[in-house]
LUMTIZA-296736 format. One record per residue: y, x negated, z of N, C-alpha, C in turn; residue in three letters. Coordinates in steps of 0.02 Angstrom, whole numbers, plus 50000, padded with zeros to 5 digits. Layout:
REM LUMTIZA-296736
YXZYXZYXZALA/...
This chain:
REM LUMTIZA-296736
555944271656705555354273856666554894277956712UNK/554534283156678554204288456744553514283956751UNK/553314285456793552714283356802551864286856779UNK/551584281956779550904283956742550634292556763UNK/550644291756828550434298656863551004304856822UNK/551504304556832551924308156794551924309656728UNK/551644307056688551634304756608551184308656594UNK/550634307656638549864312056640550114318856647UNK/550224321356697550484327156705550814332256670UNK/551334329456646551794332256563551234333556510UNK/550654326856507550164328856460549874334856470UNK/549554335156521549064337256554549524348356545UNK/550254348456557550384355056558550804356056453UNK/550834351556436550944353056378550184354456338UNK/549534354556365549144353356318549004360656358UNK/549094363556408549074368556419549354375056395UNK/550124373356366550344378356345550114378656281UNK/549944372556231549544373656181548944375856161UNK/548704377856223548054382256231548374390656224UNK/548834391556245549164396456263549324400956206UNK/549584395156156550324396256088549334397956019UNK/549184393656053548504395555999548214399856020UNK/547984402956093547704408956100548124414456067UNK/548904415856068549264419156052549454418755968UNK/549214413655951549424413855860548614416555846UNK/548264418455891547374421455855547554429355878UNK/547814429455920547624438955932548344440555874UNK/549014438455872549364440755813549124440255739UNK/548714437255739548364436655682547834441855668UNK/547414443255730546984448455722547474455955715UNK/548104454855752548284462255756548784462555690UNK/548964458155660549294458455597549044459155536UNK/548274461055558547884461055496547734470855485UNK/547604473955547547684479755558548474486355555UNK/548904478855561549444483055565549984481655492UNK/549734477255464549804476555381549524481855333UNK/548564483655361548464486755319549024495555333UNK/549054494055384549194502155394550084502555362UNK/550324497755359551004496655328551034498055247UNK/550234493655235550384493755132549974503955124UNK/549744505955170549444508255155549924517955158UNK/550424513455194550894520755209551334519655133UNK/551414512755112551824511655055551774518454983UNK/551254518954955551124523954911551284529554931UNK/551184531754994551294540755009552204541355012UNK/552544536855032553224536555038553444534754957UNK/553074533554928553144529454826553344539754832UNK/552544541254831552544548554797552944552954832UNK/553074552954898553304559754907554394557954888UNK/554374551354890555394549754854555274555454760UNK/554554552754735554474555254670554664562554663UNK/554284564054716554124571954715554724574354728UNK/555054572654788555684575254801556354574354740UNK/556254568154708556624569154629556544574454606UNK/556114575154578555954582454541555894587354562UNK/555964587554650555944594654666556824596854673UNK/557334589854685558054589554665558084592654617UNK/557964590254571558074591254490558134598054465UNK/557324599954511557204608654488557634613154510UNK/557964609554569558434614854612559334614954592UNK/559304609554542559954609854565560394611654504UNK/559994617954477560314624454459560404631254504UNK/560114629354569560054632854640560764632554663UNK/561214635454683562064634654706561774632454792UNK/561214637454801561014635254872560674628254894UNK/560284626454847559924618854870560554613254883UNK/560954614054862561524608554864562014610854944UNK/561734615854964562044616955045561614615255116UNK/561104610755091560544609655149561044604555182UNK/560944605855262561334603855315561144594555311UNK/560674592955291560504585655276560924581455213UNK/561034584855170561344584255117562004582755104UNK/562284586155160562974585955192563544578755187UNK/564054577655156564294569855136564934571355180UNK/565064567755224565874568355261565764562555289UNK/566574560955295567034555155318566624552055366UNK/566364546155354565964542755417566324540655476UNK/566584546155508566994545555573566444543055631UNK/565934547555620565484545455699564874542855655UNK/564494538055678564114533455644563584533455712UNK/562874536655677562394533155741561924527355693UNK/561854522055744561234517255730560814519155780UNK/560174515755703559534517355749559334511955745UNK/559234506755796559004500155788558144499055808UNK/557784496955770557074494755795557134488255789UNK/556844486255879556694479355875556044481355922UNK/555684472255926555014474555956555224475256032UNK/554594476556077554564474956162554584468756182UNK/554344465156149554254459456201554524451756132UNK/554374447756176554874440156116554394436056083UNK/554694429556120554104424356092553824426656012UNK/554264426855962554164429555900554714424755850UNK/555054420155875555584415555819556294421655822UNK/556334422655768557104423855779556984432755747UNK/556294434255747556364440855733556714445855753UNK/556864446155835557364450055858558074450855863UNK/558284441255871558904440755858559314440955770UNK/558904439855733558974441455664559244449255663UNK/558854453955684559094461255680559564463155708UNK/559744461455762560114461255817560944458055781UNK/560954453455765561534451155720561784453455661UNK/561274458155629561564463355587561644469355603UNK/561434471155643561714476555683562344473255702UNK/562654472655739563014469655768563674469255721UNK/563354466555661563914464555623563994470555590UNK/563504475455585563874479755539564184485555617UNK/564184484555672564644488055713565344484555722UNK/565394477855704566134476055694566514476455637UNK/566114478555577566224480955520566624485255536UNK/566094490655559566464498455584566674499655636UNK/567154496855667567364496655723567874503055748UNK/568184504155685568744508555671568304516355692UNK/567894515555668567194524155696566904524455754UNK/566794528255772566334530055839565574529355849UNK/565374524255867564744522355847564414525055910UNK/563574526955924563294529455951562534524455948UNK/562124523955958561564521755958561064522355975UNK/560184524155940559724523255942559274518055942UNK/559044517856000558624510656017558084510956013UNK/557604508055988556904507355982556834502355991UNK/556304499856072555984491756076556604491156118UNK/556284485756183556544483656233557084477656227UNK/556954474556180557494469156160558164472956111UNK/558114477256093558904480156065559234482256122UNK/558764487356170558964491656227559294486156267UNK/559034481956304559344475456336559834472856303UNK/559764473156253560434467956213561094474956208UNK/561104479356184561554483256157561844487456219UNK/561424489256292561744492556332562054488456391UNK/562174480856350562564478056429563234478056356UNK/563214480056286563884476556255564114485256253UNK/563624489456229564024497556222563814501456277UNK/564284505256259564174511056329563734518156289UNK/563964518656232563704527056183563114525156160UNK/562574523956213561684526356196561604531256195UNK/561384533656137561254540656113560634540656137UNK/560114536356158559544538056183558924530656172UNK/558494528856210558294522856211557494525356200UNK/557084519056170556314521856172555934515556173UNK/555544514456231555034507456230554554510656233UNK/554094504456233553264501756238553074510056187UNK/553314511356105552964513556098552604508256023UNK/552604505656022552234501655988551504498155994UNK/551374499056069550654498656091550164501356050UNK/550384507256042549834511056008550584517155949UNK/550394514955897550884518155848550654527055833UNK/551244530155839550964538455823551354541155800UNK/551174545455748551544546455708551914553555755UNK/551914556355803552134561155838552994558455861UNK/552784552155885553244549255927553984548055875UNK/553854545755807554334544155740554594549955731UNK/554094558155744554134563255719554674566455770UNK/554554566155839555294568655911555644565355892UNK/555674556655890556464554655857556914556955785UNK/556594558355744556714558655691557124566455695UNK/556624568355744556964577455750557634577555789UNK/557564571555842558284571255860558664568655842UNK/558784567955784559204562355735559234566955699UNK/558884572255674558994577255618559424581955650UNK/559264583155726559904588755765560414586655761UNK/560694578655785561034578155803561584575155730UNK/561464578255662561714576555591561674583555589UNK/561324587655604561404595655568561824597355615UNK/562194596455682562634599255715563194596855720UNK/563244589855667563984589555646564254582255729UNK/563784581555772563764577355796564054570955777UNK/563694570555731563534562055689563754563955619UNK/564104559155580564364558855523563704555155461UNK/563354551455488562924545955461562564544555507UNK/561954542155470561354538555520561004532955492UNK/561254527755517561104520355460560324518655511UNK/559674516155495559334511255494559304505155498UNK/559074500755544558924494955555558094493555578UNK/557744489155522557294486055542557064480555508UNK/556594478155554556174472355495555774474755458UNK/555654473255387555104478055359554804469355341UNK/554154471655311553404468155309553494465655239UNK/553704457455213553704455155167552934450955163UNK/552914446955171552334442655173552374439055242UNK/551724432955255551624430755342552274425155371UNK/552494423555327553274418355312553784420655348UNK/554134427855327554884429055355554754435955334UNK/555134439755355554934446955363555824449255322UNK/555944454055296556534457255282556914461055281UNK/557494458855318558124461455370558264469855319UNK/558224475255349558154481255306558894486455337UNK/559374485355300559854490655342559964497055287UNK/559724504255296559644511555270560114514655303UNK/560394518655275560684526755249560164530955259UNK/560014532455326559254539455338559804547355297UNK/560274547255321560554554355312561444551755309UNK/561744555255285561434561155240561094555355190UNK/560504562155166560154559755110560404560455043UNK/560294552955016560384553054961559914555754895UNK/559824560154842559264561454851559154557054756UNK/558514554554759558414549254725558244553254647UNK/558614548754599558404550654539557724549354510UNK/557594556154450556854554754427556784550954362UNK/556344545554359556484540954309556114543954261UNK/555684549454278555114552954220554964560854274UNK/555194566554229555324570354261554604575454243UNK/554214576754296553554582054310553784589654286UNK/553424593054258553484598554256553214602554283UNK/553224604354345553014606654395552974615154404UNK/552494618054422552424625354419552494628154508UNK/553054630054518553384631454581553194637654606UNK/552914638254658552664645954684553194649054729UNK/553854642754771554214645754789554814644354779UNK/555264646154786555954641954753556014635954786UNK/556204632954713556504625154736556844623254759UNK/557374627254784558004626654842557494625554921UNK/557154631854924556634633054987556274625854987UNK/555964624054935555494617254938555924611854965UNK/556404609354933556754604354955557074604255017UNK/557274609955038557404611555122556864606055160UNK/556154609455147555754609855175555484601655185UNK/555844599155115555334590555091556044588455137UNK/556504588955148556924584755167557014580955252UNK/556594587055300556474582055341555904579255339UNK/555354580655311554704575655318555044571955276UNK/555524570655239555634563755203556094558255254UNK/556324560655291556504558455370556244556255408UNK/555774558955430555294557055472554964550355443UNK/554564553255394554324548455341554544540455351UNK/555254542055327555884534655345555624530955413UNK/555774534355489555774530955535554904529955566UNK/554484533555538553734533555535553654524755511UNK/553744523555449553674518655403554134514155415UNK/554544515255464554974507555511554504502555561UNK/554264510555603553864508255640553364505455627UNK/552944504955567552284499355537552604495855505UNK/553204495755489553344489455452553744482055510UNK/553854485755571554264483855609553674478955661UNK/553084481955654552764479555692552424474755662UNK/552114474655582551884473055525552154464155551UNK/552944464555556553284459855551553264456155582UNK/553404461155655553474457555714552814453355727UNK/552124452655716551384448855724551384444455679UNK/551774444655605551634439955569552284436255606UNK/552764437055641553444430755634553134427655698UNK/552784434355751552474428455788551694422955801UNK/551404425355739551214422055715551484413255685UNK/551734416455668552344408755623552434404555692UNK/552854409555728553114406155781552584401955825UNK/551944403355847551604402755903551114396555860UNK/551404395355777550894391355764551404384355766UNK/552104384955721552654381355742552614376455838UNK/552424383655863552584379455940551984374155963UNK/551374375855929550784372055928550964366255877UNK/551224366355841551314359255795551774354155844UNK/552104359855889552714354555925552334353755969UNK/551894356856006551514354356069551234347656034UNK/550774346556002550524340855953550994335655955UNK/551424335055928551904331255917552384327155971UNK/552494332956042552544331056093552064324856134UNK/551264328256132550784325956165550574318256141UNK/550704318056066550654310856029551324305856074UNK/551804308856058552314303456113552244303156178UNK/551994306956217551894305656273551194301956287UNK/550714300956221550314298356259550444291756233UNK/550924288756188551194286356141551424279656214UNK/551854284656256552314281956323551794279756376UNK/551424284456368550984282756420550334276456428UNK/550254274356356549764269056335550424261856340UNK/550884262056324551454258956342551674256056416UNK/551774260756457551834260356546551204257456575UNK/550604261256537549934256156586549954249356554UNK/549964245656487549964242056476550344235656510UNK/551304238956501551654235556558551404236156633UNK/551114236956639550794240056721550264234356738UNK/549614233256671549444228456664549574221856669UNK/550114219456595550274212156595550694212056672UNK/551094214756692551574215356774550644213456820UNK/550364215156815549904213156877549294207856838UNK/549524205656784549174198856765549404193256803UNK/550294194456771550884190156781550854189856860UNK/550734194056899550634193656972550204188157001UNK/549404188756979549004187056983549124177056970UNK/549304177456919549344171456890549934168456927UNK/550364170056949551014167857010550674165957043UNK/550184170357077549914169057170549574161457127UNK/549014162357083548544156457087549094149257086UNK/549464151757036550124146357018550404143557094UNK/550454146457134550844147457191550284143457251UNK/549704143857246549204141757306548954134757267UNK/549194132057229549044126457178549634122057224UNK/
């Protein structure tokens, strides 16, 4: 049985890390409140511009030319790039390894293709370049501070490397922003683009051709995509560690009750042992 001094001690650093797990479930909380709004708030402009681009399809595709945009392009998914977003850093529950296992699984899916990979966040990069060798290119710590510039160079090199016949497909992986509970596992088709039907079609007065327009909507609808990973990815990542850092405080609790549980136990025996002592000697000098 450990002893009293020891017992204390375990208390004494578990009540510490529960200082820790609660400092850290208050700042994800503060920053999941900022990085939610900016998630619901990208939601509508990505609603309207899928709309817009329906109907700017629609208008064009009596165009022989709109149906030859290099994005548009459908062939044999021989070379396959992923673009995986996970966060920088852990201590978040199973948010990273969750993504990470569907990725994963959909590269043993496709095993038979040439897979390539885009990494976003230090935990894919670590995980995926000790199992593959074809990193198409890696990107951390940009989630510190989110910009839409940074979505906008990747996105452009993901659009080169599909318009030059490089890459066959470019699938998506992230967490996107359900509610503060569990976040949801999101695997996309960025390109070629599919381009979405109009459920109620605008009649729109076009100043330049609609072949030209849709050129034009088709990579900001790209960008757009991996722009709106990144707030939803992060959205996620504060609420799971949230969850998580409050989970680890219920277990600190729960810990600290048995140990002090053990520890009111050991002094007690510690006690009657030096009653029982006591009462020997007198017994003994009698």
């Amino acid at each position: 049985m450990p002893s009293l001094i020891d017992i204390r001690r375990r208390v004494r650093s578990v009540k510490n890390t529960q200082q820790i797990t609660k400092a850290m479930k208050m700042v994800s909380a503060a920053k999941l409140r900022r990085a939610q709004d900016r998630a619901i708030a990208a939601r509508p402009y990505a609603t309207m511009l899928r709309r817009i681009l329906a109907n700017v399809a629609e208008a064009a595709a009596n165009d022989p030319d709109a149906g030859a945009h290099p994005l548009l392009a459908v062939r044999p998914e021989q070379r396959i790039l992923m673009v995986v977003v996970t966060a920088d850093s852990g201590l978040a529950g199973a948010f990273n390894s969750n993504l990470i296992k569907l990725a994963h699984r959909f590269a043993d899916e496709h095993r038979n293709a040439e897979l390539s990979f885009q990494l976003i966040g230090k935990k894919g990069v670590n995980y995926f370049r000790r199992r593959f060798t074809n990193i198409a290119g890696t990107h951390t710590d940009l989630f510190r501070r989110i910009k839409y510039e940074d979505a906008e160079r990747i996105a452009e090199e993901i659009i080169a490397r599909f318009s030059a016949g490089d890459v066959d497909a470019v699938y998506l992986f992230t967490n996107e922003f359900k509610n503060v509970m569990a976040p949801v596992l999101s695997s996309t088709r960025v390109l070629p683009i599919e381009l979405p039907k109009s459920a109620e079609t605008v009649d729109y007065i076009y100043e330049q051709n609609p072949g030209e327009l849709l050129g034009s909507l088709l990579p900001r609808y790209v960008k757009l995509l991996i722009y709106r990973a990144f707030l939803e990815s992060v959205a996620a990542e504060h609420a799971a560690r949230m969850t998580a850092m409050e989970a680890a405080t219920n277990n600190a609790n729960d810990v600290i009750d048995k140990l002090t549980l053990l520890m009111n136990r050991v002094r007690q025996a510690s006690i009657t042992r030096e009653i029982i002592e006591i009462v020997s000697g007198a017994a003994a000098l009698d």
